[in-house]
C-alpha positions as a LaTeX table, in Angstrom:
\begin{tabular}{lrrr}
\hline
Residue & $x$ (\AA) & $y$ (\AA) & $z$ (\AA) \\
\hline
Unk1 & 105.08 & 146.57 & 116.12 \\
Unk2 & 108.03 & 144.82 & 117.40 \\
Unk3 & 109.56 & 145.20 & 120.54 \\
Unk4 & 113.17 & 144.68 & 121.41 \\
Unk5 & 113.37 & 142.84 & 124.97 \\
Unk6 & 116.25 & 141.81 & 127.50 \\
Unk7 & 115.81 & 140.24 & 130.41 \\
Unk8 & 117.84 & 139.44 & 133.52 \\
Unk9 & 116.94 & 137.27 & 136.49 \\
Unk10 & 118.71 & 136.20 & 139.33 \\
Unk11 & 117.69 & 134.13 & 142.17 \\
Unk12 & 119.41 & 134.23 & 145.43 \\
Unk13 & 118.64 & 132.90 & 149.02 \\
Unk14 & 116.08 & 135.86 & 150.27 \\
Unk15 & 114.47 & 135.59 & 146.96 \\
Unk16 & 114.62 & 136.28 & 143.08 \\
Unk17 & 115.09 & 139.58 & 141.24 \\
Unk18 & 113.34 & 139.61 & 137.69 \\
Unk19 & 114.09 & 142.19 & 135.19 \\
Unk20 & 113.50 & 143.42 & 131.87 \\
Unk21 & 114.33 & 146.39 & 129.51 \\
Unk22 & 112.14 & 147.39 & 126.00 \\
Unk23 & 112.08 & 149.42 & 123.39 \\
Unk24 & 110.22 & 149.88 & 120.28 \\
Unk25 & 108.61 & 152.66 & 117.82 \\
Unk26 & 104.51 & 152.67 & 118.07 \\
Unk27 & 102.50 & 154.75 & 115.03 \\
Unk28 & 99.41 & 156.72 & 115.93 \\
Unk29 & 97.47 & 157.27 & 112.82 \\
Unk30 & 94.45 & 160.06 & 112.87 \\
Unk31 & 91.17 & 160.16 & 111.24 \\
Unk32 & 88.75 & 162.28 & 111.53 \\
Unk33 & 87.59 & 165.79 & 112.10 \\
Unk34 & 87.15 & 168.60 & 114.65 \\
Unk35 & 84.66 & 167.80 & 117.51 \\
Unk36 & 82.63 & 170.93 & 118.97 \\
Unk37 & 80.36 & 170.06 & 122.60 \\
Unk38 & 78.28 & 172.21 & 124.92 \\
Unk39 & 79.14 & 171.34 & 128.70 \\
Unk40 & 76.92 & 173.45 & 131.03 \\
Unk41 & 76.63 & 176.23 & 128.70 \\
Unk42 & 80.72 & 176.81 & 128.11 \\
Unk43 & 81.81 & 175.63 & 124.37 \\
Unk44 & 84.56 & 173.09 & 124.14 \\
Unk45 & 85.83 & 172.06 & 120.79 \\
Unk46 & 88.98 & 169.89 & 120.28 \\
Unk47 & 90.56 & 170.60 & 117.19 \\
Unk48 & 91.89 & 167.50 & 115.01 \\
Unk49 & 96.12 & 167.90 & 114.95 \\
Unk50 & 97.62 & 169.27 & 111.66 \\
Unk51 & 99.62 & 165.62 & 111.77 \\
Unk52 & 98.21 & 162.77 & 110.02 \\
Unk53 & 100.07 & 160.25 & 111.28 \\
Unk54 & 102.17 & 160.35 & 114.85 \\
Unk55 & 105.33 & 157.85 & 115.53 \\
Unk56 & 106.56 & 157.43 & 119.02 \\
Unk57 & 109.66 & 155.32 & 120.08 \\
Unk58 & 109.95 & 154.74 & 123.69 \\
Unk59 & 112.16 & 152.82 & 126.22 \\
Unk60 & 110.79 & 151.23 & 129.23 \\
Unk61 & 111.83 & 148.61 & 132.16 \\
Unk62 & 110.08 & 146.39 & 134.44 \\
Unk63 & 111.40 & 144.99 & 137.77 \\
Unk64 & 109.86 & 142.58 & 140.34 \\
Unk65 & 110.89 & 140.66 & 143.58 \\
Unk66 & 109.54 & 137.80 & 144.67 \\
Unk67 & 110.29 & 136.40 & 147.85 \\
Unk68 & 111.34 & 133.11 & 148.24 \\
Unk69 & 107.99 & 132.28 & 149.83 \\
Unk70 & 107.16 & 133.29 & 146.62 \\
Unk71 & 103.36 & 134.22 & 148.04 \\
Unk72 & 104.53 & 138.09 & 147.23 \\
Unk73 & 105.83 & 140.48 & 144.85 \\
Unk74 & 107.15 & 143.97 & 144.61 \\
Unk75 & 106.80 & 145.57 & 141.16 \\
Unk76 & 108.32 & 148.49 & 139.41 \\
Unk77 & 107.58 & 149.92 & 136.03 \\
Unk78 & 108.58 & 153.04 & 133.25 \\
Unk79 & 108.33 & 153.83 & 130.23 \\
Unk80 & 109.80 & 157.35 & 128.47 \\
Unk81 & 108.40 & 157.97 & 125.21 \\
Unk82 & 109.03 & 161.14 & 122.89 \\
Unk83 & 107.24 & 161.55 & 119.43 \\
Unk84 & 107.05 & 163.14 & 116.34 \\
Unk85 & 105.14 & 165.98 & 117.82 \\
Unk86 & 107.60 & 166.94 & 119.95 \\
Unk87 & 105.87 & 165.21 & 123.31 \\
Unk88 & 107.64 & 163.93 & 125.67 \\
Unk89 & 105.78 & 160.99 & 128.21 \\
Unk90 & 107.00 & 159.38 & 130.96 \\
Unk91 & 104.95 & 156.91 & 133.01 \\
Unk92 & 106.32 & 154.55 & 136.67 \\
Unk93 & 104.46 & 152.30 & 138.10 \\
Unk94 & 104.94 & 150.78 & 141.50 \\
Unk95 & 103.11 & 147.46 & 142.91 \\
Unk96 & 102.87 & 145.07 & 145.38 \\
Unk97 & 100.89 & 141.83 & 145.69 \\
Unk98 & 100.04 & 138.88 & 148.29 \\
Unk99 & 98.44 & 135.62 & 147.84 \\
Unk100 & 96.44 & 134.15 & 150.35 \\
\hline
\end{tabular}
């Protein structure tokens, strides 16, 4: 699916700041049936949702610095999501890499 973008970067003497903001609508379609499995003796069966289909918008950013070495980077991630069900997500990430 298409994802809106906008991005933003500005360089200044330490180093330059990248950025960039998305959001978009993903669809989750189902098919299938109920599963049933045996772990050490206890039953576990996961029961296929009621919902055929499952759509999801989100909104998410990404954000980096790079040093002006530029050998580096410090990373920064989300994403929010709710969906049809009624879930909510929400995921961060945080980085940080160096080149030798």
């Amino acid at each position: 699916m298409p994802v809106s973008r906008l991005a933003w970067h500005q360089a200044t003497e330490n180093g330059s700041f990248h950025s960039a903001l998305r959001a978009s609508v993903d669809g989750i379609f189902n098919w299938g049936d109920d599963v049933n499995a045996t772990l050490y003796g206890q039953s576990l069966v996961f029961v296929d949702t009621d919902e055929s289909s499952i759509a999801r918008g989100f909104l998410g950013g990404d954000f980096a610095f790079v040093p002006s070495a530029g050998n580096s980077a410090l990373t920064f991630g989300f994403e929010v999501g709710y969906d049809t069900t009624e879930a909510f997500t929400a995921e961060a990430r945080l980085g940080a890499s160096h080149q030798f």
